[in-house]
C-alpha positions as CSV (number, residue, x, y, z in Angstrom):
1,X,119.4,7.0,111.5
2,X,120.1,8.8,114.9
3,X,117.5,10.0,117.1
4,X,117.1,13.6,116.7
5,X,118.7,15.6,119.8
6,X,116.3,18.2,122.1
7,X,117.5,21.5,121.7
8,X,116.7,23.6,125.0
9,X,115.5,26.6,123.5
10,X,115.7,29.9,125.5
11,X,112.8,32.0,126.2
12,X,113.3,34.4,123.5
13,X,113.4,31.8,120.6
14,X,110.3,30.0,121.7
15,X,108.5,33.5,121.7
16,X,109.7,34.3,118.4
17,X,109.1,31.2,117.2
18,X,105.4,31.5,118.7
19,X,104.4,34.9,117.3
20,X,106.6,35.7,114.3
21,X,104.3,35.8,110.8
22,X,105.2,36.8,107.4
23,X,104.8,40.9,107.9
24,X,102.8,43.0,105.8
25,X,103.8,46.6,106.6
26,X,106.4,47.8,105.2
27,X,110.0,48.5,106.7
28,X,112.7,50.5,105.8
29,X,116.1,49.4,106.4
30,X,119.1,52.6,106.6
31,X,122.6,52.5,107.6
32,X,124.7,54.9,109.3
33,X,128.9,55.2,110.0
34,X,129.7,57.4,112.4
35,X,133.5,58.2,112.7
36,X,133.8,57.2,116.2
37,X,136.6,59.0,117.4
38,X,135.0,61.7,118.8
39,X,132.4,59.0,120.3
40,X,135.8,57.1,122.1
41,X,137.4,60.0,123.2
42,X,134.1,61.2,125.2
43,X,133.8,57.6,126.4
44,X,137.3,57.6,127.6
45,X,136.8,60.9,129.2
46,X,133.5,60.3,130.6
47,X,134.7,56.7,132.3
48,X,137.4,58.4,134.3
49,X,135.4,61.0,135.9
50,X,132.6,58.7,136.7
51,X,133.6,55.4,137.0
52,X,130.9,54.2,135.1
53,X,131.5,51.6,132.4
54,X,129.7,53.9,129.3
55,X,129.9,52.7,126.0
56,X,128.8,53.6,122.5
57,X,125.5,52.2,122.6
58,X,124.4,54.4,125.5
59,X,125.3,57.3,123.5
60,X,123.4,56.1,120.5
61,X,120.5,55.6,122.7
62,X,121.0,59.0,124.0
63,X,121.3,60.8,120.6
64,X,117.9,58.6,119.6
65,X,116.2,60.3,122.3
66,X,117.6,63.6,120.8
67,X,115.6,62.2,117.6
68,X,112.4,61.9,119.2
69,X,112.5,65.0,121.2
70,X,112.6,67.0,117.8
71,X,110.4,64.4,116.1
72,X,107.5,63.8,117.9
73,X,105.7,61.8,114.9
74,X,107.9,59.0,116.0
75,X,106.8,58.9,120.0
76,X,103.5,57.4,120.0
77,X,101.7,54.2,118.5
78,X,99.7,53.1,115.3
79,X,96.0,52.9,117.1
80,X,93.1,51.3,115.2
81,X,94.6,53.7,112.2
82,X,95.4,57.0,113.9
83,X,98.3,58.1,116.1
84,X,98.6,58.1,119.6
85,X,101.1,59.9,121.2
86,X,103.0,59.0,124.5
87,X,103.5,60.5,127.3
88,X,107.5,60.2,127.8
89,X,111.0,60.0,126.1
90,X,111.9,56.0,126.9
91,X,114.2,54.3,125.4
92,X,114.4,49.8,125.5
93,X,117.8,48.4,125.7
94,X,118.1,44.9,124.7
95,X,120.3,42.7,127.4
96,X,122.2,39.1,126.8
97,X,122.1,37.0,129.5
98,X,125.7,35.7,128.4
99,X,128.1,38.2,126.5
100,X,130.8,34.9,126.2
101,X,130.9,33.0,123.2
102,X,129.1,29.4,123.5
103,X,128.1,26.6,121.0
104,X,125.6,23.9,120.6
105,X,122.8,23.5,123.3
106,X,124.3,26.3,125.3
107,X,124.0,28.7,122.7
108,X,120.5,27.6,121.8
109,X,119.5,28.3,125.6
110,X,121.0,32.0,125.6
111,X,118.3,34.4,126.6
112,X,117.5,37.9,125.8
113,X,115.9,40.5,127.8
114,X,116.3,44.4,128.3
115,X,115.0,46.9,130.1
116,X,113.5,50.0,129.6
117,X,115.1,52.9,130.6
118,X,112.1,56.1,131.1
119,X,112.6,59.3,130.5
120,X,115.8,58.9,128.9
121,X,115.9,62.2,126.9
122,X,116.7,63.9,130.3
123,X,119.3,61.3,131.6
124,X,122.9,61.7,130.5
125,X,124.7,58.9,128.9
126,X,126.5,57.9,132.3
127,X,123.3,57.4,134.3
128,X,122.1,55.3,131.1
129,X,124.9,53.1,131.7
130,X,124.5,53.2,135.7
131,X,120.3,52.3,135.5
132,X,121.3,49.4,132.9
133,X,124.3,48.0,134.4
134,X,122.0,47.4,137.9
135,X,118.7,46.2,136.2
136,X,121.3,44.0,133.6
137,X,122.5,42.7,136.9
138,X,119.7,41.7,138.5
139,X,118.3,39.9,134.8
140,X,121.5,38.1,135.0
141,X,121.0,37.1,138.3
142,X,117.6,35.8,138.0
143,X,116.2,38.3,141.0
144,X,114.2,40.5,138.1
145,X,110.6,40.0,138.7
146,X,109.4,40.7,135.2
147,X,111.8,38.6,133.1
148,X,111.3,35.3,135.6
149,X,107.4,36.0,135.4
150,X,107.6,36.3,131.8
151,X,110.3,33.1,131.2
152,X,107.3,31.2,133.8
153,X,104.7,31.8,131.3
154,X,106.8,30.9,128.2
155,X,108.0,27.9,129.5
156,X,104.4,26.7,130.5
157,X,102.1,27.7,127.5
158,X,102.0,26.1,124.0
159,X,103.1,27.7,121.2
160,X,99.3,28.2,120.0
161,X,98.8,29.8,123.0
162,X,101.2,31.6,123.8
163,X,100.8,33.6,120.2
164,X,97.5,34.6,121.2
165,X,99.1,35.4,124.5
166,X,101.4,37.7,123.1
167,X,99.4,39.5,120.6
168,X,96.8,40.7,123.9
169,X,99.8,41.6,125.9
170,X,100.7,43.6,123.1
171,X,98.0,45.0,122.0
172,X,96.5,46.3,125.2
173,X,100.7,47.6,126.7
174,X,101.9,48.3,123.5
175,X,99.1,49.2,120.9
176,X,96.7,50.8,123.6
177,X,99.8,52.0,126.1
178,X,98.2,50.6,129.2
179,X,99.5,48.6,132.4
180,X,98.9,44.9,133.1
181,X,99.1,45.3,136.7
182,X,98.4,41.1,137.5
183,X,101.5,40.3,135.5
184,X,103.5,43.1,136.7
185,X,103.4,44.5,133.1
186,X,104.2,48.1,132.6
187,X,102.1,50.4,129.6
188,X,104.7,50.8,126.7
189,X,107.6,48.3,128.2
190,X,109.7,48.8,125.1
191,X,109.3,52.6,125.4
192,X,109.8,54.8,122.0
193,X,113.0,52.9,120.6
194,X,114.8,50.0,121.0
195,X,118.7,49.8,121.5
196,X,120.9,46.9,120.3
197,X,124.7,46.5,120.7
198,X,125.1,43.9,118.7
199,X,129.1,45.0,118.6
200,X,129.5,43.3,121.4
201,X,128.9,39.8,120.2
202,X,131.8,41.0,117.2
203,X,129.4,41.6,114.4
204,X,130.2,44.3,112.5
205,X,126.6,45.3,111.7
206,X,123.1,43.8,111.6
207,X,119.5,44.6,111.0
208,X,116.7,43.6,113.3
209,X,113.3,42.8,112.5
210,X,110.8,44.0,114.4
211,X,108.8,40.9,116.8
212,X,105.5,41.6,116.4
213,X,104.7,42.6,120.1
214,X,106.8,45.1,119.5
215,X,105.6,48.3,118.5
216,X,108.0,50.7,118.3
217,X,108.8,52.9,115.0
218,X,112.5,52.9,115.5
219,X,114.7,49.4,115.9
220,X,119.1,50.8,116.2
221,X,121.3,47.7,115.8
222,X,124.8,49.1,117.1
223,X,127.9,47.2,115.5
224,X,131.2,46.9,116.2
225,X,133.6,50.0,115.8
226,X,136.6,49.1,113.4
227,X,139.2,50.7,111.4
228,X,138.5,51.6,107.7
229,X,139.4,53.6,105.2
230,X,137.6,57.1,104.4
231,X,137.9,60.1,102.3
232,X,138.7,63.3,104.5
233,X,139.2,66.4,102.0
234,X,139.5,64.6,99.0
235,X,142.2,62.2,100.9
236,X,142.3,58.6,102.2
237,X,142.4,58.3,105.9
238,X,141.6,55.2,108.2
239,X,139.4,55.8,110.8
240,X,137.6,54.1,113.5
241,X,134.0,54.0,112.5
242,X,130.5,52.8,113.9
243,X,128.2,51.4,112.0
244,X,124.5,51.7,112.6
245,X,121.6,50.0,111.1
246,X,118.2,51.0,111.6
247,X,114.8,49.7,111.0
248,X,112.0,52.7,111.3
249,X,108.4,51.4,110.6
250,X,107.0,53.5,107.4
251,X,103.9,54.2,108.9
252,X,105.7,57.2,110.9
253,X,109.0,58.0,109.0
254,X,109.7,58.8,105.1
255,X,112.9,59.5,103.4
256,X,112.1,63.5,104.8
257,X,111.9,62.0,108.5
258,X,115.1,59.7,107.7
259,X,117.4,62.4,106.4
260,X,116.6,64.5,109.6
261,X,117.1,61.6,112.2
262,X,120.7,61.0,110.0
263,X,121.4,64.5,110.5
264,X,120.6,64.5,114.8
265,X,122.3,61.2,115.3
266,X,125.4,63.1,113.5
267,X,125.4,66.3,115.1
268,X,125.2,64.4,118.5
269,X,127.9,62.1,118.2
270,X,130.5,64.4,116.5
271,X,130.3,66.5,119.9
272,X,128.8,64.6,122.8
273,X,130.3,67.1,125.7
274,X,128.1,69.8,124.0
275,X,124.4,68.2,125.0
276,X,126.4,66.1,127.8
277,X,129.5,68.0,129.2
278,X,131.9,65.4,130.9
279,X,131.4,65.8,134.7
280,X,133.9,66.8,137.0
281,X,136.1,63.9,137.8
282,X,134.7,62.5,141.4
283,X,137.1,63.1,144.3
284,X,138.2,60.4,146.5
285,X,136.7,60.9,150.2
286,X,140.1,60.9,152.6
287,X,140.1,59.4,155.6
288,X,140.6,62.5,158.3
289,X,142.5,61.4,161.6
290,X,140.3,60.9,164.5
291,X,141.2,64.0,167.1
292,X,140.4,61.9,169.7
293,X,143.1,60.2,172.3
294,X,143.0,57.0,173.3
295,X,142.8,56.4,176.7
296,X,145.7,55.9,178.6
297,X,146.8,52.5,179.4
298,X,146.0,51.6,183.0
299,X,148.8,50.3,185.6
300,X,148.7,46.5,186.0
301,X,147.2,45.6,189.6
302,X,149.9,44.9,191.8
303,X,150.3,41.0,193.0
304,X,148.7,40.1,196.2
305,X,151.4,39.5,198.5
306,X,150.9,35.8,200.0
């Protein structure tokens, strides 16, 4: 019998494995397709006026903040039994440290991390995408302060004790909504929702549970947009579509609640450019000739006569 071989874990599967337990509250699971044309046309639009590399899940983060603003049941935590409501709009975006495909040990050691983007309900979908693209960066990089604290700890603690490590951290930022300044910990890091784009990785959908830590009411898993076949006045058409699957925590939302978030995340991304018009395209500076001469050339000295 062959020695068993050391898997090298990344930081997010020894945290899961560490503080995941059989739940007890209740979660419902609901699915969404959106006809995405409208979604890829804004996209398209939107990338060459900006520059800025947007993609569906930045829109679906944005219309989820449209959800919150006109559900404010849903922006605040569970505490000791009674709601508490939060301050700001914020939505978590969850970031791979790899988006190639790998096997074996390397795919075992593929992290996750994500950032939190505040205040997103008054950011457009474009400065989404700027904010994450530069704090994605600097995960990738290894130069975020945060995720190499957090990967220090993880890497150090048992599994024992990291669990009760997590639950305080989550209970005091999460449940309570205050800062661990020591760590470098924010109040609320995963914000009111949390963003998935698990399209990238080619999956045409997915659900999520929620990690315990993790306290937010609404979990969007953003698939891959593909071609199928729909009914469009009684007709068959194909259609690009994207698929969404959510996971909203039953303390806050019903079937009421879900129908009206279906109904926002609609509205929204049939139409972006009416919450979001396209900006105008951004002109390319021009280069204006200097008005200034250059100096004349002077005479070469004469040769001293011998």
């Amino acid at each position: 019998m062959s020695n068993p071989v050391e898997i090298p874990f990344s930081v997010w599967r020894k945290i899961a494995m560490a503080s995941w337990r059989p739940r007890k509250d209740p979660t419902i699971a609901a699915t969404l397709d959106i006809d995405a044309g409208p979604v890829l046309d804004y996209i398209e639009q939107v990338r060459r006026a900006t520059g800025v590399r947007v993609t569906p899940a930045h829109l679906v983060g944005r219309a989820a903040a449209k959800v919150i603003e006109a559900l404010p049941g849903l922006n605040g935590r569970v505490v000791f039994g009674s709601f508490a409501p939060s301050p700001t709009i914020d939505g978590f975006f969850v970031v791979s440290l790899r988006t190639d495909p790998v096997a074996g040990a390397e795919a075992a050691a593929t992290d996750l991390s994500g950032s939190v983007i505040r205040e997103v309900d008054t950011k457009p979908p474009w400065v989404i995408a700027s904010e994450l693209a530069h704090r994605a960066e600097m995960i990738r990089g290894d130069r975020d302060p945060q995720f190499k604290q957090a990967k220090t700890m993880v890497q150090n603690l048992p599994p024992m004790i990291l669990r009760v490590v997590l639950d305080t951290i989550g209970l005091v930022t999460e449940t309570l909504q205050l800062p661990v300044p020591f760590m470098g910990l924010e109040a609320r890091p995963y914000g009111s929702f949390l963003v998935s784009n698990v399209g990238t990785f080619g999956l045409d959908s997915a659900f999520a549970p929620v990690p315990p830590f993790v306290h937010v009411p609404v979990i969007i898993m953003v698939g891959a947009v593909t071609d199928k076949a729909v009914a469009r006045d009684g007709q068959p058409v194909v259609r690009p579509m994207l698929p969404l699957c959510v996971s909203l925590d039953h303390r806050f939302v019903d079937g009421y609640q879900a129908a009206s978030m279906a109904r926002i995340f609609r509205q929204y991304l049939a139409d972006p450019a009416k919450l979001d018009p396209v900006p105008a395209p951004r002109r390319a500076t021009r280069h204006r000739p200097s008005s200034r001469r250059a100096p004349a050339a002077r005479p070469a000295p004469a040769a001293a006569s011998s």
